[in-house]
C-alpha positions as CSV (number, residue, x, y, z in Angstrom):
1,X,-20.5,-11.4,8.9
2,X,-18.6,-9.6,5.9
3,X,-18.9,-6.4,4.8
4,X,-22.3,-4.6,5.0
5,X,-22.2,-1.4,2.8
6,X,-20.0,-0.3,0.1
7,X,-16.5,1.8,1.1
8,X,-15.0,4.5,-0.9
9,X,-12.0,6.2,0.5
10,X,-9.2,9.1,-0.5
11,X,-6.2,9.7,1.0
12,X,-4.0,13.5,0.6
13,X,-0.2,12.9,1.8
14,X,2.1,15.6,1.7
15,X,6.0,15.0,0.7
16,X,8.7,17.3,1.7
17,X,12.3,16.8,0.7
18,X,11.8,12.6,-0.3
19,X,11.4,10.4,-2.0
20,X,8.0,8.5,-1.8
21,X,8.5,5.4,-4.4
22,X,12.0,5.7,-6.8
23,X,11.6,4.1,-9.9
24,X,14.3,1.6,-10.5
25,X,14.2,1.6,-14.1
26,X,14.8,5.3,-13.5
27,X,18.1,5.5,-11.3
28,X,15.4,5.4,-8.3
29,X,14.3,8.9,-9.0
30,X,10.9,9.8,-7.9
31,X,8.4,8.3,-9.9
32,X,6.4,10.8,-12.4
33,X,4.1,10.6,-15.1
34,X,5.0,11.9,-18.8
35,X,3.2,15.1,-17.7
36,X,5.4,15.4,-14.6
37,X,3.1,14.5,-12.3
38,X,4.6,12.6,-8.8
39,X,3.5,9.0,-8.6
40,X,3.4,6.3,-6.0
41,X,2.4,2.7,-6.8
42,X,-0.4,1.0,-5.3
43,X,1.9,-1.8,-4.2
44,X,4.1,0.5,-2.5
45,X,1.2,2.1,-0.4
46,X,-0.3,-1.4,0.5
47,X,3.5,-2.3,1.8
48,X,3.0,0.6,4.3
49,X,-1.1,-0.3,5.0
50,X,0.0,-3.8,5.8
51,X,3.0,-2.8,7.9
52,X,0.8,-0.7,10.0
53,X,-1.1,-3.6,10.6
54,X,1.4,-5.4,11.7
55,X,2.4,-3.4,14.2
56,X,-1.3,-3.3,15.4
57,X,-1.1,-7.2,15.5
58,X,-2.7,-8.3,12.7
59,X,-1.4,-11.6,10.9
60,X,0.1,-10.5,7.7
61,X,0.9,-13.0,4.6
62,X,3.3,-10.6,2.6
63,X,5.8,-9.3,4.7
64,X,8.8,-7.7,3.5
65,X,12.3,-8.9,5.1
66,X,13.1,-5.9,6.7
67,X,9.5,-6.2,8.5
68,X,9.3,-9.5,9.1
69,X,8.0,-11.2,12.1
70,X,7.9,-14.5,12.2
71,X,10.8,-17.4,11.1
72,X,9.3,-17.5,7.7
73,X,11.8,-15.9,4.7
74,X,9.8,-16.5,1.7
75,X,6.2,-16.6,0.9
76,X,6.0,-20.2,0.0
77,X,7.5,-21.3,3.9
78,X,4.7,-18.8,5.1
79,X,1.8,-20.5,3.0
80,X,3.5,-24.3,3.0
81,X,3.0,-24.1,7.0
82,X,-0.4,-23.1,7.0
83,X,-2.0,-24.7,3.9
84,X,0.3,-27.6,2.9
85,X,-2.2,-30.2,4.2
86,X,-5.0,-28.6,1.8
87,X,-6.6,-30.7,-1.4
88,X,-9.8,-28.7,-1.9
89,X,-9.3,-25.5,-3.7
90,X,-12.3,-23.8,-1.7
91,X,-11.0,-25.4,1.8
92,X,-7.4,-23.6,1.0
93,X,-9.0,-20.1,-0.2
94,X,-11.3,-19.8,3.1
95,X,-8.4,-20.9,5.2
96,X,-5.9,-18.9,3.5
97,X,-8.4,-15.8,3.8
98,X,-9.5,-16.6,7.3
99,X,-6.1,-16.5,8.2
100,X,-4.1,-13.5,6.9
101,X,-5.4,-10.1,7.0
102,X,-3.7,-8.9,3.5
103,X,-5.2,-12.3,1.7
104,X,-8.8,-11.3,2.7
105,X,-8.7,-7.6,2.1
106,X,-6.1,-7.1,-1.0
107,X,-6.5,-10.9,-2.2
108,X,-3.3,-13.4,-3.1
109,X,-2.4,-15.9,-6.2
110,X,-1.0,-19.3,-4.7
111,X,1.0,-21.0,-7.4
112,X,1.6,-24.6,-6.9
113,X,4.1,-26.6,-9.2
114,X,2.9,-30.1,-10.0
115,X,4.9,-33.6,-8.0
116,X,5.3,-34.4,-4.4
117,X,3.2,-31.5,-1.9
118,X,1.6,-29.7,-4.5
119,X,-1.6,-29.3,-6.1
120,X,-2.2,-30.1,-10.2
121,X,-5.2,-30.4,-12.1
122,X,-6.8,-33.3,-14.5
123,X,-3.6,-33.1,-17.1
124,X,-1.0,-32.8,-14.2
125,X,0.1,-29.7,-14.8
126,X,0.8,-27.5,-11.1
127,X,-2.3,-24.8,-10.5
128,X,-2.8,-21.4,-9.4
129,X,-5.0,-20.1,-6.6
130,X,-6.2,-16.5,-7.1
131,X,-8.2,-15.1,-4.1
132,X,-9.9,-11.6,-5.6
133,X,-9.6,-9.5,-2.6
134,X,-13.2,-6.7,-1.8
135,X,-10.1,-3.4,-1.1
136,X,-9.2,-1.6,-3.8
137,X,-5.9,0.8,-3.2
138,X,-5.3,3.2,-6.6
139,X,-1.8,4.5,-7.4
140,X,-1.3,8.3,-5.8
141,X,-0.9,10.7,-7.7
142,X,0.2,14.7,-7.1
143,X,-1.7,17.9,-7.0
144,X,0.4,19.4,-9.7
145,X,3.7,18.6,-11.8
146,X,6.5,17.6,-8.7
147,X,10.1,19.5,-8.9
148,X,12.5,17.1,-8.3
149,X,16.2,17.7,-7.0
150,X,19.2,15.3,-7.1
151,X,22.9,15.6,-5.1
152,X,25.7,13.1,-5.5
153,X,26.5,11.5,-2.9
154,X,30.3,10.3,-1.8
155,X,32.0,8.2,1.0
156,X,35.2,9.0,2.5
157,X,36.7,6.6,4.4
158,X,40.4,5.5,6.1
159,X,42.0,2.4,3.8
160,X,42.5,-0.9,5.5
161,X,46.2,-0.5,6.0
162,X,48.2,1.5,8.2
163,X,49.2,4.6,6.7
164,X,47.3,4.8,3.8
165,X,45.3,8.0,3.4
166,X,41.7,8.4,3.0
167,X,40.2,8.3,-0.2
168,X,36.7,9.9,-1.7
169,X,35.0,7.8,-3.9
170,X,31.6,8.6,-5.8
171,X,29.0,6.5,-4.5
172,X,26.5,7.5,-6.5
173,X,22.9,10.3,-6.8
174,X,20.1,10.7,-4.1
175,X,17.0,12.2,-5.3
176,X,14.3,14.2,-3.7
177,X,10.9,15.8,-4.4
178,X,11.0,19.1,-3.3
179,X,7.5,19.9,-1.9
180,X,4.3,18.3,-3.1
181,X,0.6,17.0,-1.7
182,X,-0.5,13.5,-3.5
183,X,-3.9,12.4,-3.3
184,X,-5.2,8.6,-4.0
185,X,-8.4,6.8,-4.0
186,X,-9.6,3.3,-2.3
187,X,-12.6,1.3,-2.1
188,X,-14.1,-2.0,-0.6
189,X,-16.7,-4.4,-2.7
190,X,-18.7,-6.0,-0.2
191,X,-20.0,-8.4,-2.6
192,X,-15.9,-9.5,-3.3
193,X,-16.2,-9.2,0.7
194,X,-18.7,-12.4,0.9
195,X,-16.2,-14.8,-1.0
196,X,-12.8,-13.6,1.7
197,X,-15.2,-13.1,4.9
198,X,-13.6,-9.4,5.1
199,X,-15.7,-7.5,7.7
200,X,-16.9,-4.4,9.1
201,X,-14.1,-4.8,12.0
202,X,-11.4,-5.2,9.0
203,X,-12.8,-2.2,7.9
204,X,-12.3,-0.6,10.6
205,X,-8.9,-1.8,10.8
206,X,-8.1,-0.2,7.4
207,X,-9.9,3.0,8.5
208,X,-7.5,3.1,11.8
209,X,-4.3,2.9,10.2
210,X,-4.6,5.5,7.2
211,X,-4.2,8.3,9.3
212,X,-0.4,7.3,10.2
213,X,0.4,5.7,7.0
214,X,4.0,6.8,7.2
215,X,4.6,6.5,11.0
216,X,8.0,4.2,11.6
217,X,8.3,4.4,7.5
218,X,11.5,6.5,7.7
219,X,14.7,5.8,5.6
220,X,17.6,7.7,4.3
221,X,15.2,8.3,1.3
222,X,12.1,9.4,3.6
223,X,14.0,11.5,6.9
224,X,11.7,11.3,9.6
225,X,8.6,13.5,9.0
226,X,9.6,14.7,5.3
227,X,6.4,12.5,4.4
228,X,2.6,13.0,6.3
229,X,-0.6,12.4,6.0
230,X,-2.9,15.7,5.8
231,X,-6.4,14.1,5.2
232,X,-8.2,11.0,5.2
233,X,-11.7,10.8,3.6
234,X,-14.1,8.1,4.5
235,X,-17.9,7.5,2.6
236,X,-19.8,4.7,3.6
237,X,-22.7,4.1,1.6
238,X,-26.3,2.9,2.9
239,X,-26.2,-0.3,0.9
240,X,-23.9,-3.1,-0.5
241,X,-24.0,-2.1,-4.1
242,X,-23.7,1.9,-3.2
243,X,-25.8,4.5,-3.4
244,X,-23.3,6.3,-6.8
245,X,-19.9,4.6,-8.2
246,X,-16.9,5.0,-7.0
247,X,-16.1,6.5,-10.0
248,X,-18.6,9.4,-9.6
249,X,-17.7,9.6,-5.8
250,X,-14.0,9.6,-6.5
251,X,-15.0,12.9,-9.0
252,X,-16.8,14.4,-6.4
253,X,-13.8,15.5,-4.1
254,X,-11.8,18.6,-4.8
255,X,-8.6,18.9,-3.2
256,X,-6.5,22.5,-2.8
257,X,-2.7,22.7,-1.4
258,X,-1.2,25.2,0.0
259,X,2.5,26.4,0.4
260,X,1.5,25.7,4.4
261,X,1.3,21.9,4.3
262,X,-2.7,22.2,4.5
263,X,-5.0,21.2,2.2
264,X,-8.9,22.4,1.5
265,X,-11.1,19.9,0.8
266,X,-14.8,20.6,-1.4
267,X,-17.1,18.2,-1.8
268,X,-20.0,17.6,-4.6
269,X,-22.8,16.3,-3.7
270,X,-23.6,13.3,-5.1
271,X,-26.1,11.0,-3.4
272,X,-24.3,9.3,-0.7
273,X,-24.3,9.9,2.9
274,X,-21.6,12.9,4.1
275,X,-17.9,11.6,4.1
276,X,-16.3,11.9,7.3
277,X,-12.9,13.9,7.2
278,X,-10.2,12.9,9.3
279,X,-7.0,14.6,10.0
280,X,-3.9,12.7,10.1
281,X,-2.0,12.2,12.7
């Protein structure tokens, strides 16, 4: 059975000398808004919610490279071996959805070039398959304006020939954001959930891994614990079409940080059944 009630969902991550999602358009600095408020991109957090699926065994359509675990290296091996026998557009969606994880919660397009092995439509032109996935994941956003910090970073290293001396060369800027909670909001449509066949047990899934969203996430840009989750928040609703909108739900949750890495949560009271609050781990 898919879904049975409607999902909203917030998450509060603190970030401690990182940096959570660099722009590249920016030198990789931290992402911020014109107000100077810390951003992270929705696609960057559903990288790290399918990569902790992964590692809990679920089957995964977009992997990244570095995360990879099967002999697929592109998307289009990954799909061609599971759906290249399909002609009906409905037969390729259910299979597609029935089975990866990511297709049937986040959703997928599958582009397919006209000619030999693909699919076209009545002028012969190649077609795209969108799958509208039931989980919402919002872009992050901090508490208050982020101070960022930047060093330059160098190499210094022994030349390839005998005898010649070491040399420092400027390799180039590594930027941080000092201290900072971030808070960002999710939900799951259980009517999209009837077209993808996502269920209360992927819900569950979903629910299990927010609470170590950055576990085995480290890099030279993320140090081992400089990023954590504080909070999760989790409202199920009575019904399939909700008891208030996300919107209004969303609204109703008042997050304060401290200098200690803790954050207080208030709630309004808005209808819906009491969200539970889970601490990260």
């Amino acid at each position: 059975m898919s879904l049975s009630k409607k999902i909203d969902f917030a998450v509060v991550f603190r970030v401690k000398n990182a940096n959570p999602n660099g722009d590249p358009l920016n030198g990789n600095r931290p992402r911020t808004t014109y107000e100077g408020f810390g951003e992270v991109s929705d696609v960057c957090l559903k990288r790290k919610i399918r990569n902790r699926l992964m590692e809990d065994g679920l089957p995964i359509f977009v992997q990244s490279d570095d995360n990879r675990v099967d002999e697929f290296t592109s998307l289009k091996q990954r799909a061609e071996a599971v759906l290249k026998n399909m002609k009906d557009v409905k037969a390729t969606v259910d299979l597609a959805c029935k089975t990866w994880f990511d297709v049937r919660a986040f959703g997928q397009v599958f582009a397919y070039s006209a000619g030999k092995g693909g699919k076209s439509d009545e002028s012969g032109k190649g077609v795209s398959i969108p799958v509208r996935g039931p989980v919402s994941v919002h872009s992050a956003f901090s508490l208050k304006p982020v101070s960022c910090s930047s060093i330059q970073i160098t190499k210094s290293v022994s030349g390839e020939k005998k005898g010649k001396s070491k040399s420092r060369d400027t390799m180039g800027m590594k930027h941080r954001v000092d201290s900072a909670h971030y808070l960002f909001f999710g939900a799951m449509n259980p009517q999209l959930a009837t077209k993808t066949g996502f269920s209360d047990e992927d819900a569950a899934a979903v629910k299990s891994v927010l609470p170590r969203l950055f576990e085995n996430d480290a890099s030279t840009a993320r140090p081992e614990g400089s990023m954590e989750v504080v909070k999760v928040v989790w409202w199920e609703h009575g019904t399939k079409i909700g008891q208030a909108s996300s919107a209004k739900i969303h609204r109703s949750l008042r997050v304060t940080a401290g200098d200690d890495g803790e954050a207080v949560l208030e709630f309004e009271d808005v209808g819906v059944p009491a969200p539970e609050v889970m601490d990260g781990r």
